[in-house]
N, C-alpha and C positions, 0 to 999 in steps of 0.2 A: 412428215407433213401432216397438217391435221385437216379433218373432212372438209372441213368448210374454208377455203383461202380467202386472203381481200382480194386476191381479183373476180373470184363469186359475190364476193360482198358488192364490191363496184358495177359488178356487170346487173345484180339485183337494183340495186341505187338509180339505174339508168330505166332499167324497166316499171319500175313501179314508183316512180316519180311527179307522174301526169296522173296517180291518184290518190298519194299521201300529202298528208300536212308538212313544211316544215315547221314543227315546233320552237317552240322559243326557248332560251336561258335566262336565269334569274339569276344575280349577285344577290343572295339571302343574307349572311353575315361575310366576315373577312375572311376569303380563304375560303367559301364554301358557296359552290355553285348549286344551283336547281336548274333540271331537266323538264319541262313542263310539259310533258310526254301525253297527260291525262286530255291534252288538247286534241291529242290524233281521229280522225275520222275514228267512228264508234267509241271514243273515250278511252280508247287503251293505246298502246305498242302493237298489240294483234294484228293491226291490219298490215302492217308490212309484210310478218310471215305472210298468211294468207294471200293477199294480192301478190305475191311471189310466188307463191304455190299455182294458183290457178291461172295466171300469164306464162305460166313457163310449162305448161301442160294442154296437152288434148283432155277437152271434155269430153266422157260419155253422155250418150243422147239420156241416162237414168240420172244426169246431175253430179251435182257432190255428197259428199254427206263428211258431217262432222260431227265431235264431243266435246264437250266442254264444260267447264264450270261456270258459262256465262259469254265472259268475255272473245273468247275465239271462237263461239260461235256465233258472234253479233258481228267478227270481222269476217269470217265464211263469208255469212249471209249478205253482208255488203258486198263483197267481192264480186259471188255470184252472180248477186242483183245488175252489177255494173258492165258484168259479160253477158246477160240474156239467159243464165242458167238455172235447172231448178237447184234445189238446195236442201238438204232438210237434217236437223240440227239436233242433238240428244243432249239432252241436260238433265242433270240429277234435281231431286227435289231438295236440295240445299241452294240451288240457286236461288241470287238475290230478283226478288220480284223485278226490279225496275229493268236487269238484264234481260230477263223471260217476256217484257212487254217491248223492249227496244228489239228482240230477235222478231217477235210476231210483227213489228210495225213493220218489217221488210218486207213481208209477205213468205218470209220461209216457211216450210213445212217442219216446224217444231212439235218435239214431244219429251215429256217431262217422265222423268219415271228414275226409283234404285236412288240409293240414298247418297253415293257418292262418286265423283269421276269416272272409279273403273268400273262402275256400274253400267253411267252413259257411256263407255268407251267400247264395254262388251256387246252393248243393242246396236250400236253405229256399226261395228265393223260386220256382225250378225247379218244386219239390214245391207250393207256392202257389198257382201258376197252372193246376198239371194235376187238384189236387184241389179245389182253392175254397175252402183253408182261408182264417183273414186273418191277413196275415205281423203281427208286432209288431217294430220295427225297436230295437234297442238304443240309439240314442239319439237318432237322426234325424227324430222328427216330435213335433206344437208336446206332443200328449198325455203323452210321454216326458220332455219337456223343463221343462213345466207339475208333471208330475210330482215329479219331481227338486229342483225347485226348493221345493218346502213344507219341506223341508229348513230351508233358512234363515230361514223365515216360523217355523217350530220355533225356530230355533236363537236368532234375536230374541228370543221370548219370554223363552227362560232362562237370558239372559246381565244381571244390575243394570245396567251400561255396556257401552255399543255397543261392539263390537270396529271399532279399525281396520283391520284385514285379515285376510282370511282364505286360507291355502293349501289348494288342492282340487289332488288329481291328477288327468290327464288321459287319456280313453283317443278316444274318437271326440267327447266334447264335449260329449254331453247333460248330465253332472251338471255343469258348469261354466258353462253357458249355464242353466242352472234357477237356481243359486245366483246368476248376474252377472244376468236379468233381474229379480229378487225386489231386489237389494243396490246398484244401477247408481244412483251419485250419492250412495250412502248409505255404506259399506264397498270398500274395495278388495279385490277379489276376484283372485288370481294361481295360475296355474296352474302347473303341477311334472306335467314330463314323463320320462321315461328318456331318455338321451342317446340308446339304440338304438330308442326308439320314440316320436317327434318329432309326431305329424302334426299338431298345429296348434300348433305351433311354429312347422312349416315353411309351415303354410298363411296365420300371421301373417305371417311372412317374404317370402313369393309375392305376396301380396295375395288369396290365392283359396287353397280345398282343393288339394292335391297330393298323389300317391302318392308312400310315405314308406318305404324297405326299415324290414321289424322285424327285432327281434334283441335281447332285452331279457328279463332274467329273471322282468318284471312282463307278458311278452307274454300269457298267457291272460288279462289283465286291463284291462289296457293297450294291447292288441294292431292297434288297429284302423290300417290302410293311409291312410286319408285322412279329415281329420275332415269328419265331417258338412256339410250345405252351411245349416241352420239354425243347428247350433250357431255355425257360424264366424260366421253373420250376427252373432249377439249379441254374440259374443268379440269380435270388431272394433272394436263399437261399447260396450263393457262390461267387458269383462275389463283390467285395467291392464297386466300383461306373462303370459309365460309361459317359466318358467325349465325347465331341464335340470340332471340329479341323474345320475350315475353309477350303475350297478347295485353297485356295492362298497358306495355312500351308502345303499341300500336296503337290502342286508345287515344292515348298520349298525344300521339302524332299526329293521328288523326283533328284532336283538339286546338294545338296549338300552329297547324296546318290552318284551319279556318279563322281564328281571332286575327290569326299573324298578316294571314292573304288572302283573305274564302277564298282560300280550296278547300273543294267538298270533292276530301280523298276517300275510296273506298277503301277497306283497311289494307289489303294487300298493296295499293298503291299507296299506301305510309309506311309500308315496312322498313322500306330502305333509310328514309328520314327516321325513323324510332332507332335505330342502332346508335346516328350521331348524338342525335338528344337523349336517350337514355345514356348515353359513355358504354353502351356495350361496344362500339368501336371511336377510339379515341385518337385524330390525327396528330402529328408529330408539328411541332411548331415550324411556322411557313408552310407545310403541307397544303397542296391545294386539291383540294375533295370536293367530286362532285358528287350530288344523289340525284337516282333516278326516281321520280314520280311518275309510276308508269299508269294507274287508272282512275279513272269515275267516274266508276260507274256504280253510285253508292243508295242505297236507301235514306230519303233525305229525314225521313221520320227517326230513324236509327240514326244519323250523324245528329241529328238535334238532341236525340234524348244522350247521345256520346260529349257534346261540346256541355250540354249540362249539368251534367254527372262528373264532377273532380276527383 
């Protein structure tokens, strides 16, 4: 059995229903759906984990505290917000400005510092232990995971026919181990990673998590050094493969993401789209393929000078 079952996935779906979006689907071409995911409360996926995590927990009187590259901790800081909690959120200074001014709009107790995730990950759990807050971990534990995953218990619903697969981007694992324990024997679920930010790529590859140098334009999103050690349980036993996309491919995506529909994807939420459109992952004829657009939470100066640059 694997950590996360759909009846956690269902019994998540129930709880944290009355404060997520459902999201919409899009027929983009024949045979290829769009998950319109970047519409979710705070622009990402994130706030399901999250408002999962902290509905299914006692708060300490010292709050929460979270890491992140941006995005989970803009869905933290909602969350908290929504339950009366303090909050207070570690982000690396590679985070994208517009996330670092959407976490202060909350009113969280944010602080910037350390050049990449495990950087904010080592000051949050630091600051965790010496105040008593309770960490909320980005995508590593089953509540995150369980989370994440109602997604596709959604995404079932509002599709006439089952899709044969679906492309999810990868950052430490949580939303792809939600989506592969909800769809495992059902849809083939494959991941789309940046070639410069691999970690469970390389942890499918090892046989186990491994530290993974980043270096990827999708790094505040994507960014995580080793994937998680639940997610990879599932992914093992769940996920079909896990492909690699160029940051040029993401570009790309990102490009013809806005001509096609303005959306204004942030790169990591074009990853999944850059695998189709680049032919790094190529469906089988009739194949019904959906991708996830999981954010956007984008620099709009950076998408403009990206849509102008060929």
């Amino acid at each position: 059995m694997l950590p996360v079952t759909p009846s956690q996935i269902e019994f998540a779906e129930r709880r944290i229903r009355p404060h997520i979006r459902r999201t919409p689907v899009l027929d983009y071409a024949q045979d290829v759906q769009l998950k319109l995911e970047f519409l979710q409360v705070g622009g990402s996926f994130k706030s399901r984990g999250a408002f999962n995590s902290l509905l299914s927990q006692d708060i300490p009187s010292a709050g929460v505290a979270a890491a992140s590259g941006g995005n989970h901790g803009l869905a933290v800081a909602l969350a908290a917000k929504s339950r009366g909690v303090a909050s207070t959120i570690f982000v690396p200074e590679i985070s994208s400005p517009a996330k670092i001014d959407a976490i202060r709009a909350t009113g969280a107790n944010l602080r910037v510092g350390g050049h990449r995730y495990d950087d904010a990950l080592a000051a949050c759990e630091k600051f965790a232990t010496e105040s008593g807050a309770r960490s909320i971990h980005a995508y590593d534990t089953r509540e995150t995971i369980a989370g994440q995953g109602t997604l596709a218990l959604e995404w079932d619903a509002q599709t006439d026919a089952q899709l044969d697969t679906v492309l999810v981007a990868v950052g430490g694992g949580g939303l792809i181990a939600g989506l592969a324990a909800w769809w495992r024997g059902s849809v083939k679920v494959v991941g789309v990673e940046p070639q410069g930010s691999r970690a469970l790529h390389a942890a499918m590859k090892a046989g186990s998590p491994v530290d993974v140098t980043v270096n990827s334009i999708a790094a505040d999103s994507l960014g995580a050094k080793r994937a998680g050690a639940l997610a990879y349980t599932i992914a093992d036993s769940a996920v079909d493969r896990v492909i690699l996309v160029e940051d040029a491919a993401i570009l790309a995506a990102q490009r013809t993401l806005w001509q096609d529909l303005r959306i204004a994807s942030e790169p990591g939420g074009a990853t999944a789209f850059a695998a189709w459109q680049s032919g790094a992952y190529k469906p089988a004829d009739g194949e019904r393929l959906g991708i996830l657009l999981c954010g956007a939470n984008v620099e709009l100066n950076k998408l403009s000078e990206t849509v102008a640059n060929r």
